[in-house]
TIBAKOL-699731 format. One line per 10 residues: number of its first residue (from 0); for each residue z, y, x of N, C-alpha, C. Coordinates in steps of 0.05 Angstrom, whole numbers, plus 32768, in hexadecimal, padded with zeros to 4 digits. Example, Ala and Ser with C-alpha at 12.3 -4.5 7.8 and 13.67 -1.06 7.14 Angstrom:
2
0	809C 7F8E 8108 809C 7FA6 80F6 809C 7FBE 8108  808E 7FD3 8101 808F 7FEB 8111 809D 8001 8102
This chain:
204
0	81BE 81B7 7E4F 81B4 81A3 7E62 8196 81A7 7E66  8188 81AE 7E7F 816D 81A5 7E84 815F 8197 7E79  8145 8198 7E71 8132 8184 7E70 8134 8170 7E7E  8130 815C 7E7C 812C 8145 7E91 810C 8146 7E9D  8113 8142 7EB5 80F8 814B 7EC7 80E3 8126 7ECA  80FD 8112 7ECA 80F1 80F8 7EBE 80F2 80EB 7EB1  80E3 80D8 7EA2 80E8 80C7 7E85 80E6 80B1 7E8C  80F4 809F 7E89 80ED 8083 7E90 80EA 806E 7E74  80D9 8061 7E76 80D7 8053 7E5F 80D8 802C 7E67  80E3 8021 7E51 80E0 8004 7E5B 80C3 7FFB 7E4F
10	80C5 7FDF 7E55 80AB 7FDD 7E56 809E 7FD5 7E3D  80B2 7FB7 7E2E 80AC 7F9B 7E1C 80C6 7FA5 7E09  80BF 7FAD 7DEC 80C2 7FAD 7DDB 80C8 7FCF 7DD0  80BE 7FD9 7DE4 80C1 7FFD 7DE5 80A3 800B 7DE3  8098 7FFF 7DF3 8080 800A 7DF8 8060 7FF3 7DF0  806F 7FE0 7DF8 8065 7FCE 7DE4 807A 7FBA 7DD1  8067 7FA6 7DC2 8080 7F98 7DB0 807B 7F7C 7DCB  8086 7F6F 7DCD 8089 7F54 7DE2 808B 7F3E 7DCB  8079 7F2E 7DD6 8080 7F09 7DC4 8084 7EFD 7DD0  8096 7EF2 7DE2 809A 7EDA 7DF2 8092 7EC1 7DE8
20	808D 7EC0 7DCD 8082 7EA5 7DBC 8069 7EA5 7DC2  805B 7EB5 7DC2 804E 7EB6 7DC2 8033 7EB3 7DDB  8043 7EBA 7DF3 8048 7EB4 7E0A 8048 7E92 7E17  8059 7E8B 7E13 8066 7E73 7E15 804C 7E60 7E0B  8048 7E60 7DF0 8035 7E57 7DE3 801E 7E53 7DF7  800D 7E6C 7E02 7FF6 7E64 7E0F 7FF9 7E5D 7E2C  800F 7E5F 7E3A 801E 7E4E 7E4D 801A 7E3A 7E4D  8023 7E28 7E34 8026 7E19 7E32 800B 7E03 7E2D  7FFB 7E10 7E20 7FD7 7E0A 7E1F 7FCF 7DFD 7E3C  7FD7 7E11 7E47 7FCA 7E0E 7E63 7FD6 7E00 7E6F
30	7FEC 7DFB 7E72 7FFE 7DE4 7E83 7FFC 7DC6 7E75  7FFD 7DC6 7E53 7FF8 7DAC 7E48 8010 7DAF 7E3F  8028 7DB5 7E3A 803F 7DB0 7E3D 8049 7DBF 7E21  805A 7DBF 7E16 806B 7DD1 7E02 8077 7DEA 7E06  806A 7DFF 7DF3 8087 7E11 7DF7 809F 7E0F 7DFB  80A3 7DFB 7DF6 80C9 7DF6 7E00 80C9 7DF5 7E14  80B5 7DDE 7E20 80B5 7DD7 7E43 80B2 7DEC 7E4A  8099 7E01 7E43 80A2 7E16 7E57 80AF 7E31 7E56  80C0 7E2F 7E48 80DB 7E41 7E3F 80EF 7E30 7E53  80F6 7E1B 7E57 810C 7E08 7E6A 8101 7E0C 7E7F
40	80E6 7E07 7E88 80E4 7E08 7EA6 80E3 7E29 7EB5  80DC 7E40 7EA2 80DC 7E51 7EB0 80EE 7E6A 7EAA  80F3 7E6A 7E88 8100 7E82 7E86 8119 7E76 7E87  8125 7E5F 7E7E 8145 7E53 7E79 814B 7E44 7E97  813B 7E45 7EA6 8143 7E38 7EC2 8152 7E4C 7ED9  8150 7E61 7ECB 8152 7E73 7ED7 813B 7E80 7EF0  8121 7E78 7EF2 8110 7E7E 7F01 810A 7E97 7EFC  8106 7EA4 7EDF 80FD 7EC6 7EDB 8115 7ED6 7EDE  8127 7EC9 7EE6 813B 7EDF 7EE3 8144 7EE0 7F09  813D 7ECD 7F16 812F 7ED3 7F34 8119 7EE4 7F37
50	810B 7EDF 7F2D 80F2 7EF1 7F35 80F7 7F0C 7F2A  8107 7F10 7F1C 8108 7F27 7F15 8118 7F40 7F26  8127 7F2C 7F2F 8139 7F3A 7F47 812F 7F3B 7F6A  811B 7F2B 7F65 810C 7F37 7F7F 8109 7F10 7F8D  8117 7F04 7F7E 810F 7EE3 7F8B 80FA 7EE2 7F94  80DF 7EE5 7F8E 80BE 7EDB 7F8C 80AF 7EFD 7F92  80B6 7F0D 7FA6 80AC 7F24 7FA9 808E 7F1D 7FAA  8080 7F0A 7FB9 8062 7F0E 7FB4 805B 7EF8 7F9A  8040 7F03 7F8C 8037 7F01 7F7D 802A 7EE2 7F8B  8027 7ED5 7F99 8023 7EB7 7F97 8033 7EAD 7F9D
60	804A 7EB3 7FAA 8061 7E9E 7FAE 806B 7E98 7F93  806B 7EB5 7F80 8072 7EB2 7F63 8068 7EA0 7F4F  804B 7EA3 7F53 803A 7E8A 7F46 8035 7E76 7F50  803C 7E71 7F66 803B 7E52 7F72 805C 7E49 7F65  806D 7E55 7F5E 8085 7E43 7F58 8081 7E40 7F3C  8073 7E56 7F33 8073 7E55 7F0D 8063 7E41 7F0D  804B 7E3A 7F1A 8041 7E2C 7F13 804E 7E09 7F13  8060 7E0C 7F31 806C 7DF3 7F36 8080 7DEA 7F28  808D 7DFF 7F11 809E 7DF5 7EFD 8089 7DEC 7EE1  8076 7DF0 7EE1 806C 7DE5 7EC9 8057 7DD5 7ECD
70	8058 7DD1 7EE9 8048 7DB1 7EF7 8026 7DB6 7EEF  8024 7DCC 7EEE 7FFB 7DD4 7EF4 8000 7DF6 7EFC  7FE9 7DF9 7F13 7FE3 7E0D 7F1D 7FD7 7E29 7F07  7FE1 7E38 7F00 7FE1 7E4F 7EF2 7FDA 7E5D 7F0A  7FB6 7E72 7F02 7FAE 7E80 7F15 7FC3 7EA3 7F0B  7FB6 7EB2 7F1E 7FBE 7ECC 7F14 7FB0 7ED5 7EF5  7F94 7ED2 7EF2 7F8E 7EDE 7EDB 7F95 7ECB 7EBD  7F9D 7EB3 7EC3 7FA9 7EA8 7EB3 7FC7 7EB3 7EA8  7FD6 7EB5 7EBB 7FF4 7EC5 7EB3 7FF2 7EE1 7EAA  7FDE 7EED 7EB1 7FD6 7F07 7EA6 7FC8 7F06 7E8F
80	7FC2 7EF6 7E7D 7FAA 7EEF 7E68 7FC6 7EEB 7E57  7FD7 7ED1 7E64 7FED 7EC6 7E4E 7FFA 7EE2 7E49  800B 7EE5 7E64 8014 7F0E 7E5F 800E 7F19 7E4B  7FF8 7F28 7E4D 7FEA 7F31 7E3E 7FE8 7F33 7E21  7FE3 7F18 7E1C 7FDF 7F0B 7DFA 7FFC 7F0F 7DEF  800F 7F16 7DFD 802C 7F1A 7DED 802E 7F32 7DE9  801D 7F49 7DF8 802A 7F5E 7DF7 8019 7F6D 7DDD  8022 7F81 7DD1 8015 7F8A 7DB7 801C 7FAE 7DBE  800D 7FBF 7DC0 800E 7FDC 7DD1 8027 7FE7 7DBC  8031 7FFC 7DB7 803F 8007 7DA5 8031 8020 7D9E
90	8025 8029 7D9E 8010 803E 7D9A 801A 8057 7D90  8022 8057 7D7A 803E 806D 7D72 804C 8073 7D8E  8059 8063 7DA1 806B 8068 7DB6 805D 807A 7DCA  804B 8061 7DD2 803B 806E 7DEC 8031 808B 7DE2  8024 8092 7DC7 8022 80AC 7DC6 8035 80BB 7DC6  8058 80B6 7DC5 806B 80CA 7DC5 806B 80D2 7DEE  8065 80B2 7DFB 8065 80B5 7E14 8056 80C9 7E1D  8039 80C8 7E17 8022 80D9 7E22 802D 80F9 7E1C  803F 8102 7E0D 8047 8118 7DFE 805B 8123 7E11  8066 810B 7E1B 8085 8111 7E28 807A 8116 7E45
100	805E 810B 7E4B 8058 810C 7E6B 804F 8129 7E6F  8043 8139 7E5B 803B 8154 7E61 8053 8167 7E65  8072 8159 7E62 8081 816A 7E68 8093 8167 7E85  808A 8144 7E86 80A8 8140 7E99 8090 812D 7EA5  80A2 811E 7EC2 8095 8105 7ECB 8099 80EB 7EBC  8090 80D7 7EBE 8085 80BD 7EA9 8093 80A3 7EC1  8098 8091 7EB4 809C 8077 7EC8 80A7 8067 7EB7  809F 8046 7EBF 809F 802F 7EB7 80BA 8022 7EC0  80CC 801B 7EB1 80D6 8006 7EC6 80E3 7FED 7EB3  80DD 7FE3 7EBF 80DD 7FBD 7EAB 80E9 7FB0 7EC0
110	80FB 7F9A 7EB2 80FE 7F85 7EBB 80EC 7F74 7EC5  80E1 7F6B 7EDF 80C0 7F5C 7ED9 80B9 7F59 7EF6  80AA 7F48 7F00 80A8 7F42 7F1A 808E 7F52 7F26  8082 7F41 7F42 8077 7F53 7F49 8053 7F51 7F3C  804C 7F3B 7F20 8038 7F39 7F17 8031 7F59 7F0C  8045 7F54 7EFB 8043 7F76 7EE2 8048 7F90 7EF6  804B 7F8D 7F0F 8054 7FA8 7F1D 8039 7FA4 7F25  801E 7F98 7F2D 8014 7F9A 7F3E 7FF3 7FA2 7F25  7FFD 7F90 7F0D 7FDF 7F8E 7F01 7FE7 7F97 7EE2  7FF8 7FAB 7EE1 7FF6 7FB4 7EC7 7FDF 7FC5 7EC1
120	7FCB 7FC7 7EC7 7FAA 7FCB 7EBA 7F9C 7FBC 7EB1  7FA5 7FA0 7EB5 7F9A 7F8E 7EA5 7FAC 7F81 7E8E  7FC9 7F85 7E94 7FD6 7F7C 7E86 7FDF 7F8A 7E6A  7FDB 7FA3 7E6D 7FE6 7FC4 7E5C 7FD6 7FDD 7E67  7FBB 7FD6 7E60 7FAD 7FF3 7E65 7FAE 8009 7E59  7FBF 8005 7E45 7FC6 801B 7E34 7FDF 8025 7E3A  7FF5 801B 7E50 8007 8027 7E56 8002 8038 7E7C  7FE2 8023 7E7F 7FE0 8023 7E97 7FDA 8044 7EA4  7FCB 8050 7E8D 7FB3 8064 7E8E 7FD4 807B 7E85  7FE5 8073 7E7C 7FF9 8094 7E73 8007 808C 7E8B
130	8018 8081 7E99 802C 8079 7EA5 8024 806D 7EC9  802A 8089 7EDD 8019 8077 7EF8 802F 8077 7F0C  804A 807A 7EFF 8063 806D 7F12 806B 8054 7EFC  8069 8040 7F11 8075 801E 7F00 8086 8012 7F0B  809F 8007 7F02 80AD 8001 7F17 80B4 7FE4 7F05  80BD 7FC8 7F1D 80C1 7FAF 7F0F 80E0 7FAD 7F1A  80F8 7F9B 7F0C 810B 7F98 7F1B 810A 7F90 7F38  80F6 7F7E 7F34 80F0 7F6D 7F4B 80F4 7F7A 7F67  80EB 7F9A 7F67 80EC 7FA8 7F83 8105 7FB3 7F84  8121 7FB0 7F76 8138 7FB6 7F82 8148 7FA2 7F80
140	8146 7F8B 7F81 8159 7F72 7F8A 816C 7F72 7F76  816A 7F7C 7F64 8180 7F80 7F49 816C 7F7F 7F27  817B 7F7D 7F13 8162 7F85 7F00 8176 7FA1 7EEA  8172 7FA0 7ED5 8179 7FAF 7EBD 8188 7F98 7EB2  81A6 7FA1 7EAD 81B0 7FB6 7EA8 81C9 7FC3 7EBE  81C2 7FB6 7ED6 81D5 7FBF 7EF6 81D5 7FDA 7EF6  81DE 7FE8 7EF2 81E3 8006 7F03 81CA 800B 7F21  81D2 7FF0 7F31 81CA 8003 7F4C 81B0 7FF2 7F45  819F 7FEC 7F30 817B 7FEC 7F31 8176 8004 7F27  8185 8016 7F16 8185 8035 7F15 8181 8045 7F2E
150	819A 803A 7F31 81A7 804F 7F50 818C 804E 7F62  817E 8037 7F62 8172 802C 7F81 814D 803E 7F6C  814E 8037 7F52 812E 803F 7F4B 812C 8060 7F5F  8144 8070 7F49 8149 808B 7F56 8147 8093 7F6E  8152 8086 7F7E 814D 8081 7F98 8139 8081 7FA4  8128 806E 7F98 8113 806E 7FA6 80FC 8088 7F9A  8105 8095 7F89 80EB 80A7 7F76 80FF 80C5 7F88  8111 80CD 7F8A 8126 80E0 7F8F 8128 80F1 7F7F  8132 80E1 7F6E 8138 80F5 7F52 8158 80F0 7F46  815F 8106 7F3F 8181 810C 7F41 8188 80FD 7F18
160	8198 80E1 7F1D 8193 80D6 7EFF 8197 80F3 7EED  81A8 8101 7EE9 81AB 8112 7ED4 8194 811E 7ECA  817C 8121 7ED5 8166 8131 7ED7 8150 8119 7EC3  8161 8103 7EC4 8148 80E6 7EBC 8151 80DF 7E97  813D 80E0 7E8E 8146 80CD 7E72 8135 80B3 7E6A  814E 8097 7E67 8145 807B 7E6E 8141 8073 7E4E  8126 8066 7E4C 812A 8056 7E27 8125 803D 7E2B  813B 802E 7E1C 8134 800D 7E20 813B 800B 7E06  8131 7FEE 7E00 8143 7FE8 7DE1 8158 7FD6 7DE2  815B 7FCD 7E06 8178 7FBD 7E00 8191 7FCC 7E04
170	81A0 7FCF 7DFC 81B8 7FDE 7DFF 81C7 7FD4 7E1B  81C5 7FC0 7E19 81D8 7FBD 7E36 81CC 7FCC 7E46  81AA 7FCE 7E4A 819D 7FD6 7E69 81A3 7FFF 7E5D  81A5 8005 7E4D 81A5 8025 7E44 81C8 8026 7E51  81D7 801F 7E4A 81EF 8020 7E55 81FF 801E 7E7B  81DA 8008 7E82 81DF 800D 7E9F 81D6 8025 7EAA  81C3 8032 7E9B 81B5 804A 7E9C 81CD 805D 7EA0  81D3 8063 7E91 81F9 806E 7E8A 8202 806D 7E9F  820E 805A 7EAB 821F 8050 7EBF 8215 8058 7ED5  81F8 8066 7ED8 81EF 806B 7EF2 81EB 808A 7EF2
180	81F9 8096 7ED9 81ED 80AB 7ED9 81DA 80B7 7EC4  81C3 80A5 7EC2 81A8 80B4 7EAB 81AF 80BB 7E8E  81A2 80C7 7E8D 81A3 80D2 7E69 8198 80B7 7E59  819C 80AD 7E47 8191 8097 7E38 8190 8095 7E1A  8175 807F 7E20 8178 8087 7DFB 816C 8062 7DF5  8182 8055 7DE2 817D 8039 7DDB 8165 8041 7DBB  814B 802C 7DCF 8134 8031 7DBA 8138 8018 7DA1  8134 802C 7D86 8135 8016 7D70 811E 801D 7D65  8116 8031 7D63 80F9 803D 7D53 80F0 805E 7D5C  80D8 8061 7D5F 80CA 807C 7D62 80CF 8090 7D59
190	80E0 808D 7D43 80E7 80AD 7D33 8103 80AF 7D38  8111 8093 7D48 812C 80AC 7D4D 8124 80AE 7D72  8111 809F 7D7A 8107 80A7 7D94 80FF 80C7 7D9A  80EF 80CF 7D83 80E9 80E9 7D85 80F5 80FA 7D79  8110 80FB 7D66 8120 810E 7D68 812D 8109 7D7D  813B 80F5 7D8E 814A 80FC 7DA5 813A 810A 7DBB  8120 8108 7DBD 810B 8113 7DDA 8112 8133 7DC4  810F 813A 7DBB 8119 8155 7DA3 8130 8161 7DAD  8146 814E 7DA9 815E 8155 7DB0 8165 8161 7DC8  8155 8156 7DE0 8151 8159 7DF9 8144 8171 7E05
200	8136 8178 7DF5 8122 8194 7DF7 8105 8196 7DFA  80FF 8174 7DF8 80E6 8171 7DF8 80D5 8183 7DD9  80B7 8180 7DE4 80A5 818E 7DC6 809A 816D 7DBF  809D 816E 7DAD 808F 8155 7D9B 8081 8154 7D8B
């Protein structure tokens, strides 16, 4: 089998570790309100799982409703500050990434609206600077783990899936990977990450 000519990596708990508690928490500072309240009004309301599929394509229609479910105006650099404070780099990873880009092409693709597609330099500068294709579900009307947000990423990059290898750490979304075609690999840790990029024909 070929090298794979692309690598796709997810975003939150692969490349970095993700805290949604942590998250929530300074949300919640800023609105006055509880982490609970704002776990019910935005992620259990089903509002992020719209936006993620393309509901809230611009970045203020998005924050004018986030903000209108937790009843105070959240600017942009506020949601990017809370963002932010959850995410923790993976450093070990991103250096297997930077390793894997000198062989093949590099790309992002997360579940995630059009905030993190537009301002991941402020949000992940350390993923920002290895990685300059990013892709959010948000721009194919579908998210992970559908087949055709595969079908439609490829699509839009024109790259033939067999040629692509996808790492997430949820198994359902590695299995839609599958279903569309890509080579995949479900992420649990860096050392069987880099014997599989090994296995593949990568140098490590």
């Amino acid at each position: 089998m070929p090298l794979p000519e692309l690598v796709i990596f997810d975003m939150d708990d692969v490349l970095c570790h993700y805290d949604l508690g942590r998250r929530l928490r300074a949300l919640a500072s800023l609105a006055d309100v509880t982490a609970r309240d704002v776990r019910a009004a935005v992620w259990d309301s089903g509002f992020e799982d719209l936006a993620d599929t393309g509901g809230y394509a611009e970045i203020e229609n998005y924050l004018h409703e986030f903000g209108t479910r937790l009843g105070r105006t959240i600017s942009l650099n506020q949601w990017i500050e809370a963002r932010r404070l959850a995410m923790s780099p993976s450093v070990d990873v991103l250096s297997v990434a930077k390793k894997l880009g000198e062989q093949a092409s590099l790309a992002i693709y997360t579940n995630n609206g059009p905030v993190v597609k537009n301002h991941l330099e402020q949000l992940f500068p350390e993923a920002a600077e290895i990685f300059k294709l990013r892709f959010c579900s948000f721009e194919f009307g579908t998210k992970k783990p559908d087949p055709i947000s595969f079908t439609r990423l490829l699509e839009k990059l024109d790259q033939k899936p067999d040629l692509c290898w996808f790492i997430d750490d949820k198994k359902s979304n590695v299995q839609g990977a599958k279903l569309a075609g890509l080579q995949a690999h479900h992420f649990t840790n860096c050392d069987a990450l880099i014997n599989e990029a090994k296995n593949l024909g990568f140098e490590l």
